[in-house]
C-alpha positions as a printed NumPy array, in Angstrom:
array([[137.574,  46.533, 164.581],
       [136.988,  48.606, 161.582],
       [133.814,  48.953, 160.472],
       [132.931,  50.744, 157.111],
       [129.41 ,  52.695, 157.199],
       [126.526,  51.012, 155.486],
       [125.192,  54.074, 153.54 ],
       [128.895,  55.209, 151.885],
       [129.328,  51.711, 151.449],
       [126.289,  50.953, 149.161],
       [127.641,  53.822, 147.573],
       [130.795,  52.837, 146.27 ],
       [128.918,  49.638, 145.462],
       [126.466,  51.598, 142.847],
       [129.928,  53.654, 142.058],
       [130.551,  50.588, 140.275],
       [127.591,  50.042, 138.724],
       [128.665,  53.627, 136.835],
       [132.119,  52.238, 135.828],
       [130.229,  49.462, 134.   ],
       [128.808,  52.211, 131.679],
       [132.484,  54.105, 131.493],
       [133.838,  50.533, 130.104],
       [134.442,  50.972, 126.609],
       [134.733,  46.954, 125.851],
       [130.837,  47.098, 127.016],
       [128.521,  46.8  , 124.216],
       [126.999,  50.666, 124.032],
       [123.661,  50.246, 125.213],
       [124.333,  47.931, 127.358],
       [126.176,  50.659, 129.288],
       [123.017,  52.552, 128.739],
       [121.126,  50.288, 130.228],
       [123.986,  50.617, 132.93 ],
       [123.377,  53.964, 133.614],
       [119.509,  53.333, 134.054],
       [120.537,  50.469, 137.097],
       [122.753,  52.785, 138.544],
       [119.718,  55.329, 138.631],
       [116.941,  53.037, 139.603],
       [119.752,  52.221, 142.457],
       [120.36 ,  55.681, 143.716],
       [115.909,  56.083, 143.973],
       [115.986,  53.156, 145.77 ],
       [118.644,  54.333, 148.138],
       [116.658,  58.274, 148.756],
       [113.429,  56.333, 149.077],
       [114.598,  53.983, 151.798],
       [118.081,  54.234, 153.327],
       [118.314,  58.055, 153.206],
       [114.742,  58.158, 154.309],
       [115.444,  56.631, 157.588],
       [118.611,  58.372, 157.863],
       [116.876,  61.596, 157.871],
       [114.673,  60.002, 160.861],
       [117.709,  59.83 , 163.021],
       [118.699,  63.512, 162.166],
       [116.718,  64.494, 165.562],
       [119.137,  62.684, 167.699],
       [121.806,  65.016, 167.286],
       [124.685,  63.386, 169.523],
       [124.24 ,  59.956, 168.54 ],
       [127.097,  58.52 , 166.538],
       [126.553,  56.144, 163.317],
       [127.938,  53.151, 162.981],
       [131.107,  52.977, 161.13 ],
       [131.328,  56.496, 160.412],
       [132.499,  59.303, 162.761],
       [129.591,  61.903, 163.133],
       [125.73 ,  62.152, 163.687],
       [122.989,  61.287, 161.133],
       [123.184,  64.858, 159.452],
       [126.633,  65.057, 159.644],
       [126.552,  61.572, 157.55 ],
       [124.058,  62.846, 155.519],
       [125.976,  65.917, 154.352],
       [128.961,  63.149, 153.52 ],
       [126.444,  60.966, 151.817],
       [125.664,  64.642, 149.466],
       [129.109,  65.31 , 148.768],
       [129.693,  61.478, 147.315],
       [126.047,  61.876, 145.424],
       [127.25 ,  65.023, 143.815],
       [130.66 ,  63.563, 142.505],
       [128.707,  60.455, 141.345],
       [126.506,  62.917, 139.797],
       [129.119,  64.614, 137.879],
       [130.618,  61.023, 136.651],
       [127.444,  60.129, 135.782],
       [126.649,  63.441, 133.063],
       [130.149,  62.614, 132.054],
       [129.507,  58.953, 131.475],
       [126.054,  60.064, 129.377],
       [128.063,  62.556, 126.87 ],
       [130.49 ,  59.881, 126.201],
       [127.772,  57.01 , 125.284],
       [126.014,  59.699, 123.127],
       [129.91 ,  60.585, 121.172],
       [130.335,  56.738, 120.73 ],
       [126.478,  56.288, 119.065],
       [127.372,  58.98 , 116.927],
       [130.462,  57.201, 115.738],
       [127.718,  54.534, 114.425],
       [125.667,  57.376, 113.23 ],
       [122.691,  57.177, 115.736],
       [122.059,  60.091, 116.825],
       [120.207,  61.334, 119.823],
       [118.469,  64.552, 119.237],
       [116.444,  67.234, 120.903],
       [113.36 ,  69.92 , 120.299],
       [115.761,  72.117, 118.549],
       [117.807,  69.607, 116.442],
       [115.256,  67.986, 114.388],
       [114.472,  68.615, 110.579],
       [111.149,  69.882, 109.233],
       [110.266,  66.45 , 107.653],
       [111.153,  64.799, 111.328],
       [109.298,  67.833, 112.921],
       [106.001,  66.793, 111.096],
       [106.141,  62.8  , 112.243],
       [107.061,  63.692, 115.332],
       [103.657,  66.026, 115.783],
       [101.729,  63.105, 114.143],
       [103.095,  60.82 , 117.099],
       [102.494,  63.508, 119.58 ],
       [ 98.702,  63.913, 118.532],
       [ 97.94 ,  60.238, 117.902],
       [ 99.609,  58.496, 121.353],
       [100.558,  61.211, 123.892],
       [ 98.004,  64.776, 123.298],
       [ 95.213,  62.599, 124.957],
       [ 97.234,  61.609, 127.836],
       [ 98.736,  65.123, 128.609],
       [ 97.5  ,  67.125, 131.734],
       [ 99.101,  70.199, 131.67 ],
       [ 98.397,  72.126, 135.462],
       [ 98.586,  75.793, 135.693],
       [100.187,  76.941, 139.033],
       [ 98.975,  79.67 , 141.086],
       [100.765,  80.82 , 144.221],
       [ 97.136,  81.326, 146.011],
       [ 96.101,  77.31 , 145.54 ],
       [ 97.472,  74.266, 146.714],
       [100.617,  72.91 , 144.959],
       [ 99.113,  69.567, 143.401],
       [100.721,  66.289, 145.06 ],
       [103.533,  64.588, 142.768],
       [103.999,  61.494, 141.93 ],
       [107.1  ,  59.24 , 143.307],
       [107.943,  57.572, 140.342],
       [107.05 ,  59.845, 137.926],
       [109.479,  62.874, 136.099],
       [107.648,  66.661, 135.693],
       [108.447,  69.24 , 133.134],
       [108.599,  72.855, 135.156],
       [107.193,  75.185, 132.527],
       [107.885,  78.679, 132.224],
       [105.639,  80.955, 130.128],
       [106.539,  84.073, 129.017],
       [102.823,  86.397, 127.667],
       [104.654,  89.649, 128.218],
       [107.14 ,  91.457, 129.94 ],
       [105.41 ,  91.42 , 132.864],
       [103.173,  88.499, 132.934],
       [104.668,  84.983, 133.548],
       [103.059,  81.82 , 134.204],
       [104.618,  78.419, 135.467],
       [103.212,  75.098, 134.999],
       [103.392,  71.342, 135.235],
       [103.846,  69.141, 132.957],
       [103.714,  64.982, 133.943],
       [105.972,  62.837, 131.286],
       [103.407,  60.042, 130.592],
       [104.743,  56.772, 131.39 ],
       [102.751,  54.484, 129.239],
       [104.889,  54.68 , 126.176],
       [108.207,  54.352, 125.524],
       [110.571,  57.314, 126.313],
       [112.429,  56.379, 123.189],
       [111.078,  57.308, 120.154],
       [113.554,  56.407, 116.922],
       [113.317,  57.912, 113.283],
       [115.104,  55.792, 110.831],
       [116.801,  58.026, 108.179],
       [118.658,  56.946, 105.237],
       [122.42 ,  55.838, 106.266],
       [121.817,  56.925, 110.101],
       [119.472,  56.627, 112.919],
       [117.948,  59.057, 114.971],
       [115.927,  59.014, 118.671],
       [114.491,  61.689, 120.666],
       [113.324,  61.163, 124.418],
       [109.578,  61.954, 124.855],
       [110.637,  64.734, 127.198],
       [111.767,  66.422, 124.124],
       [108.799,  65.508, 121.829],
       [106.029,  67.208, 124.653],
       [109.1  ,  70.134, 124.51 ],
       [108.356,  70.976, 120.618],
       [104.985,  70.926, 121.371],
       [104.917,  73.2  , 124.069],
       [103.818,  76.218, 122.101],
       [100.461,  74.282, 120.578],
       [ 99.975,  73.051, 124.476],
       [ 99.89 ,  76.287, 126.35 ],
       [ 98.721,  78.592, 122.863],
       [ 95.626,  79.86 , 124.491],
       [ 98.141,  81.889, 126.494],
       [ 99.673,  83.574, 123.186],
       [103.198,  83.361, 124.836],
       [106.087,  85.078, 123.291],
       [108.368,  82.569, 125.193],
       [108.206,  79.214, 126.886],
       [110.68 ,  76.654, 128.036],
       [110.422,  73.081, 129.984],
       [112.801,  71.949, 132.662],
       [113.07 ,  68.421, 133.669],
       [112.64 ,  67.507, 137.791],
       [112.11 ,  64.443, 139.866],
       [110.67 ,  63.951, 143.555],
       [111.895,  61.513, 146.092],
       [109.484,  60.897, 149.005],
       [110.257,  58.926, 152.137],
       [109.207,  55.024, 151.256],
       [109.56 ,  53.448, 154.913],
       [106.443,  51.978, 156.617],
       [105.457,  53.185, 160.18 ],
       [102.923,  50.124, 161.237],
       [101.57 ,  51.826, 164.5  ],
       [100.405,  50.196, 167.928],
       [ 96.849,  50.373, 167.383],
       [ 95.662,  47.033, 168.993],
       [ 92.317,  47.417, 166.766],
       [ 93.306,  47.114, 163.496],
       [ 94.603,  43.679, 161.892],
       [ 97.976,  43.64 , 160.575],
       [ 96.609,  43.406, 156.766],
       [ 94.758,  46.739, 158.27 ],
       [ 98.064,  48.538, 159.586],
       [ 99.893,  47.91 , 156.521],
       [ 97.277,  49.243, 154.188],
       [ 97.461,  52.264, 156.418],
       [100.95 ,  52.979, 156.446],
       [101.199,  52.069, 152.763],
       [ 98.556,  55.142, 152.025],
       [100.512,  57.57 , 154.424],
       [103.538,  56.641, 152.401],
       [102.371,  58.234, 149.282],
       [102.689,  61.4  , 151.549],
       [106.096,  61.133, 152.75 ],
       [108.287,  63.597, 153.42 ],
       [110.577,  64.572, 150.461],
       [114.03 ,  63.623, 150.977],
       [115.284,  64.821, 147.125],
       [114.41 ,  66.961, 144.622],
       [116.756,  66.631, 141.622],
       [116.262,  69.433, 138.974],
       [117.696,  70.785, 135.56 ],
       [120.601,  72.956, 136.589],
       [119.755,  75.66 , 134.215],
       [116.068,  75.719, 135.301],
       [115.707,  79.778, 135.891],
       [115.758,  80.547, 139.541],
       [112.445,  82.48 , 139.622],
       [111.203,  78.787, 138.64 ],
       [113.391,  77.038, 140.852],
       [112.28 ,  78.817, 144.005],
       [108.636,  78.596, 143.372],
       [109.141,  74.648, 143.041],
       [111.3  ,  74.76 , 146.32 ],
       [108.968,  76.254, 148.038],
       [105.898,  74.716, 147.211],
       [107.445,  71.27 , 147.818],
       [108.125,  72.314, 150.911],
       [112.031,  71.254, 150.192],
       [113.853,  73.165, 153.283],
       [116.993,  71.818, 153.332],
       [119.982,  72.207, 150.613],
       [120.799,  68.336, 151.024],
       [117.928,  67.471, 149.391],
       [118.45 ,  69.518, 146.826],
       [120.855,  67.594, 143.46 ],
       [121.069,  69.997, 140.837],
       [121.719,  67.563, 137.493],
       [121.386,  67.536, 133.509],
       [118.949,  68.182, 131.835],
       [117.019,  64.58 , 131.186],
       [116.196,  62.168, 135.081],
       [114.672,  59.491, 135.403],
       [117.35 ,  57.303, 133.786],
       [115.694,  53.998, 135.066],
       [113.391,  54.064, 131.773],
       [117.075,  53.596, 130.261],
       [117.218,  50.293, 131.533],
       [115.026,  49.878, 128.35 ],
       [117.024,  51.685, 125.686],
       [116.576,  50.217, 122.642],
       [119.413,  48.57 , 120.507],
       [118.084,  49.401, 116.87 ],
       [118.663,  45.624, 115.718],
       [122.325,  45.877, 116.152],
       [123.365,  42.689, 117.676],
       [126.697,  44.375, 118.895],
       [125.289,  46.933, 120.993],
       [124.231,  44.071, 123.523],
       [125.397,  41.387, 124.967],
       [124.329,  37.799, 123.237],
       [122.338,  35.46 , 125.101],
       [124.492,  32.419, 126.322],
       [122.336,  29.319, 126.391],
       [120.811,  27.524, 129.874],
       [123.107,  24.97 , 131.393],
       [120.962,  22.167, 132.736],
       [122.463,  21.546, 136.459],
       [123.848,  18.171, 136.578],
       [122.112,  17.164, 139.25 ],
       [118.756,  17.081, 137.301],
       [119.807,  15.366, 134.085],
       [118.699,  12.034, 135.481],
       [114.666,  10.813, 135.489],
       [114.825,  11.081, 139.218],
       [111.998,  12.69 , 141.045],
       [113.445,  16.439, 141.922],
       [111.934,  16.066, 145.808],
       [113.945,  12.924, 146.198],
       [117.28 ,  15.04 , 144.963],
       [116.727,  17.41 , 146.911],
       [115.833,  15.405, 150.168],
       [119.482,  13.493, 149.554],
       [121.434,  17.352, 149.386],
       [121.094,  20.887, 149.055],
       [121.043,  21.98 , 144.94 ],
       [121.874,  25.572, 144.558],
       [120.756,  27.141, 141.218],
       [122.694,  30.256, 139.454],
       [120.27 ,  32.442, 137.479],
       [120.244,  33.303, 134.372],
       [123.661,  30.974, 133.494],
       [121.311,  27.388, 134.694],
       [117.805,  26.679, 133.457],
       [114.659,  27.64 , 135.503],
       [112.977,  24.799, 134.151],
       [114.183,  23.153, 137.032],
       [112.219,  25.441, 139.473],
       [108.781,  25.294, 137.212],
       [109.658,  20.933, 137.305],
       [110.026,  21.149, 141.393],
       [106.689,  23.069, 141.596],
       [104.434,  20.725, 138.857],
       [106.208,  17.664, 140.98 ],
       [104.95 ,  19.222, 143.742],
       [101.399,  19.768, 143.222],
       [100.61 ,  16.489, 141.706],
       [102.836,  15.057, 144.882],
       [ 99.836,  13.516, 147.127],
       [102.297,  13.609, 149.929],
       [103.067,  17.633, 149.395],
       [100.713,  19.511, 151.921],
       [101.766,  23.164, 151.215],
       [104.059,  24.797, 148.768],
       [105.638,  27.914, 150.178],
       [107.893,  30.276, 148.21 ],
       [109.901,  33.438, 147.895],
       [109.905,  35.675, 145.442],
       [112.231,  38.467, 145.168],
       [112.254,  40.856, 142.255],
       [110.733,  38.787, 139.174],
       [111.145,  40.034, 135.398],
       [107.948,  41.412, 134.279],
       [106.766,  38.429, 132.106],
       [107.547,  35.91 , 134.501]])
C-alpha cells in the first residue's frame, strides 16, 4: 500500500492555496487575501505539526510513516519544499503588486513617498502608533527579552559612528490596521505600517544622533503543542492552564528573517534566540506576517473581490415544521456560507424554549470574529 506522508502532504495542499493567488481570473485582492491564508497556514503548520516533528528528531532510527527516512531526515525534506514555496510565494507578491499598479494603486515604501504624503503619514504616526511603540535597546550582557508568537519585530541597526553600533527591537503594533491608504488624485496609494514606524526611525532612536539606521522585518515560531503531565494532584482545568503557560515558552522551531538583514545583525538575533539549527532558519522578503493580508483592503472597487451570492434556504426547512421534528425524521446537512445559518440560530431558539430539551451541546470550530 502506498502511503503519502502527512506533513509533505499538507504541503502540497497549502501549495494550492498559493496557486489561488497566481490565478489571474481571481479578483486581485482576493488573491491577496490568498496569500495571507496560505501564510496563516504555513504558522499553523511550524507551530503544531513541525513542532512535534522536531519531538521525534531524538529517535534517530525510527522511520515515518509514508516517507522513507527519520524525523530529521523528513524535516530537512519538509525545508527544501518550504523554501521553493517560499520563492513562489515572493514571486506571487511582485506580480499582485504589477497588476495593482495597472489600476494605479500603488503600494509604496519609507523611501517612495512624497513630501506632502511624508507629512500625513508623521501625523498618523504621532496620533495612533508613537504611544504604542516600545522600542528595546539590546545589550549582549542582559537577557534577550521574550518574543511574542504572533507578533512581527523590526531588527534595528544603528549606526552613531564608525565604531559604535547599536541593535534594537522594534514590535509592529497589532491594534491597527497594517494598511494604511492615501488617496491621491487619479491613483491610490498604501503603505504597510512596517514602513510608516521605518520613516520614523530617525525621530525614534534620535537621542542616539545616528548617522545611519535601518529596520529589518523577522518573525518567531515557537512550539504550540500541550504536554498535560501525570501529576495526579492537579485537576485537568489545572494541567491545561499549566501547559498552556509553558507553551508561551516553547522551543523555537522557525525564525523567518529579511534576507538582506546585515549578518552582524543576523547573528546576534540567532544567537540570542537560541536558534541552533539551519532548518529553522527561512530567509524571506522583506515584509512577514502575511496573515494580516487576509484583511487587505479593496479601496471600494467591487471587482477586486468576489460578490456575495445570496443564502439558499435548505429545502428541508421551508415548511412551518418544528426543526427537532425534521431532524428526528433524517439527517440535514448544511453547506456554509452557500445555505443560510438562520437555520442553526432557529434549531437553537427551538431548543431552549423546547420544555422537553434537557441540554444543548455544541461544537464550534473556527467562528468569524463577529459571530
Amino acid at each position: 500500500m502506498n502511503i503519502i506522508n502527512r506533513e509533505l502532504s499538507w504541503l502540497s495542499f497549502n501549495e494550492r492555496v498559493l496557486q489561488e493567488a497566481l490565478d489571474p481570473i481571481v479578483p486581485l485582492t482576493e488573491r491577496m487575501r490568498f496569500l495571507g491564508i496560505y501564510s496563516n497556514n504555513m504558522d499553523e503548520f511550524y507551530r503544531v505539526r513541525v513542532a512535534n516533528l522536531k519531538r521525534l528528531e531524538h529517535l534517530k532510527k525510527q522511520k515515518i510513516d509514508g516517507f522513507n527516512g527519520n524525523a530529521e531526515q523528513l524535516y530537512q525534506e519538509i525545508r527544501k519544499v518550504v523554501m521553493k514555496q517560499q520563492k513562489q510565494f515572493e514571486n506571487a507578491f511582485i506580480l499582485i503588486k504589477d497588476d495593482f499598479e495597472k489600476e494605479n494603486i500603488f503600494m509604496l515604501n519609507e523611501s517612495k513617498v512624497s513630501n506632502k504624503q511624508s507629512i500625513i503619514i508623521k501625523d498618523y504616526f504621532n496620533e495612533n502608533l508613537k504611544h504604542v511603540i516600545f522600542p528595546i535597546i539590546l545589550e549582549k550582557k542582559n537577557n534577550f527579552p521574550r518574543l511574542r508568537d504572533y507578533a512581527i519585530y523590526l531588527a534595528v541597526k544603528i549606526v552613531e559612528s564608525k565604531n559604535k553600533i547599536r541593535f534594537a527591537l522594534i514590535q509592529i503594533p497589532s491594534e491597527y490596521s497594517r494598511f494604511f491608504v492615501l488617496n491621491e488624485e487619479n491613483r491610490i496609494d498604501f503603505i504597510l505600517i512596517d514602513d510608516i514606524i521605518r520613516l520614523q526611525l530617525k525621530e525614534i532612536f534620535s537621542i542616539f544622533n545616528p548617522i545611519e539606521i535601518m529596520a529589518y522585518t523577522f518573525k518567531f515560531t515557537r512550539d504550540a503543542e500541550l504536554d498535560i503531565d501525570d501529576d495526579l494532584s492537579l485537576s485537568f482545568f489545572d494541567k491545561i492552564e499549566k501547559s498552556l503557560k509553558q507553551r508561551k515558552k516553547g522551543d523555537p522551531v522557525r525564525f523567518v528573517f529579511d534576507s538582506k538583514m546585515p549578518s552582524d545583525l543576523l547573528k546576534f538575533l540567532i544567537k540570542s534566540l537560541g536558534i541552533n539549527s539551519t532548518n529553522n532558519k527561512i530567509p524571506g522578503g522583506r515584509y512577514h506576517n502575511f496573515k494580516d493580508f487576509m484583511s487587505f483592503p479593496d479601496f471600494n472597487i467591487k471587482k477586486f473581490r468576489y460578490q456575495p451570492e445570496p443564502k439558499q434556504a435548505h429545502p428541508l426547512f421551508l415548511s412551518e415544521k418544528s426543526h427537532i421534528d425534521i431532524i428526528f425524521e433524517q439527517d440535514v446537512l448544511l453547506h456554509f456560507p452557500y445555505q443560510k445559518f438562520d437555520h442553526v440560530v432557529d434549531l437553537l431558539r427551538e431548543a431552549a424554549l423546547d420544555p422537553k430539551v434537557k441540554d444543548i451541546k455544541i461544537n464550534i470550530y473556527r467562528i468569524a470574529k463577529n459571530s
